[in-house]
C-alpha positions, 0 to 999 in steps of 0.5 A: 484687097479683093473687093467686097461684096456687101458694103454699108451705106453709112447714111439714115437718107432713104433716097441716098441709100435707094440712089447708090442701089440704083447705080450698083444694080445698074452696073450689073454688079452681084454687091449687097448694098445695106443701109443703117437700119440693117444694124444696130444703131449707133451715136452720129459721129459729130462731123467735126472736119473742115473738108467734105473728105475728113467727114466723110471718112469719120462716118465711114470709120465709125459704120465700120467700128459699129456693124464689122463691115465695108462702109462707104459714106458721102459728104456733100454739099452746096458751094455759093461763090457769092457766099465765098463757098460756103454753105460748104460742109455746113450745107445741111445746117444752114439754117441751124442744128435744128433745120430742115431742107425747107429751112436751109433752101429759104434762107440761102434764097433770101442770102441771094435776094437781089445777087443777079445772075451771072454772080449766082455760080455754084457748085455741088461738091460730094466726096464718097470714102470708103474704109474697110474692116482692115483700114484700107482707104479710098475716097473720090469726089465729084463735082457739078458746076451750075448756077442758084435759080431765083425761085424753086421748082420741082419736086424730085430729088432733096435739099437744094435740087429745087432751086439748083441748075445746072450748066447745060440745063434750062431745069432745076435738079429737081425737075429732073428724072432720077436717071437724069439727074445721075448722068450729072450730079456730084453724087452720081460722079464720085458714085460711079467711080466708087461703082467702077472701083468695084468692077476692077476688083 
C-alpha cells in the first residue's frame, strides 16, 4: 500500500504523542501525526494479551475501527531479569490497576532492595503496530539493555527513566536531553523503523 500521510497515535500520553512528533518532523517527512484528543473518544480496549506485540496491535485495531484512520500504537515496558522479566506487559500496573509511575517506581526499588549490582540487568522493551483502515499489518520492536540504579535521579522523561541506566551511560534516562535519550531507547528504535517505513513508501 502507499504510505499514509496522516496516522493516529493511539495513546492518551502527551509526551509519547509530542516524542513521535518529534522523530517525524525530524525526518523531514510532510505526515500528519494526530493524537486521540483529535477524536472522538472511545472505551480502552482491555490489554488482555500476554506479549507487548498482541497489545499493541488491540489498541491500534480499535484506533482504527473508531476515527477510520491509519493507527499506530506502542506497548512497552520494563523486563527485570531478577524479576524473571517481569514487570513486562504489566509494566504500567505494577503497583495495581489504580497506580501511578510514582507508585510503580517504588515498589519495583523496594523489590530490588538489597539485589547487588551485577543482578539488576534490565531491559526496556517497546513493540510499534501499525494497522491500516485495510487491515494491513506491521509492527516493529526495539530494545535497551541496561541496569535498575539504586536510587532515582532526573526529572525528564516518564515511568522508570528516573531509576533506569543504560549500558553505556553513567546517567539515568531521565538525566537525559530528550534528544539523547532518542539515539537509544526502546521507543526511539522501533519509532525509527516505523519513521524510515515511511520514507521507503
Amino acid at each position: 500500500m502507499s504510505r499514509p500521510d496522516r496516522v493516529v497515535l493511539a495513546t492518551n500520553n502527551a509526551k509519547k504523542l509530542v516524542e513521535l512528533r518529534r522523530v517525524v518532523a525530524a525526518a523531514g517527512l510532510d505526515v500528519q501525526v494526530l493524537g486521540l484528543a483529535d477524536f472522538p473518544s472511545y472505551p480502552d480496549p482491555d490489554e488482555t494479551e500476554r506479549t507487548f506485540e498482541g497489545n499493541a496491535f488491540l489498541k491500534a485495531e480499535a484506533a482504527v475501527a473508531a476515527t477510520g484512520v491509519a493507527a499506530i500504537a506502542d506497548d512497552s515496558g520494563l523486563e527485570v531479569d531478577e524479576l524473571g522479566g517481569m514487570p513486562g506487559v504489566r509494566s504500567a500496573r505494577w503497583a495495581g490497576p489504580e497506580c501511578d509511575d510514582r507508585a510503580n517506581l517504588e515498589l519495583l526499588l523496594r523489590q530490588l532492595d538489597g539485589v547487588p549490582e551485577d543482578r539488576r540487568t534490565a531491559r526496556f522493551v517497546c513493540a510499534l503496530a501499525f494497522v491500516a483502515p485495510d487491515g494491513e499489518r506491521l509492527v516493529w520492536r526495539g530494545e535497551m539493555p541496561g541496569r535498575i540504579a539504586t536510587a532515582e535521579a532526573g526529572t525528564n522523561g516518564f515511568g522508570y527513566d528516573p531509576i533506569f541506566v543504560a549500558d553505556g551511560h553513567a546517567q539515568t534516562t531521565a538525566e537525559l536531553t530528550p534528544s539523547a535519550k532518542d539515539a537509544i531507547s526502546h521507543r526511539g528504535h522501533a519509532v525509527r523503523a516505523f519513521v524510515d517505513w515511511l520514507e521507503e513508501g
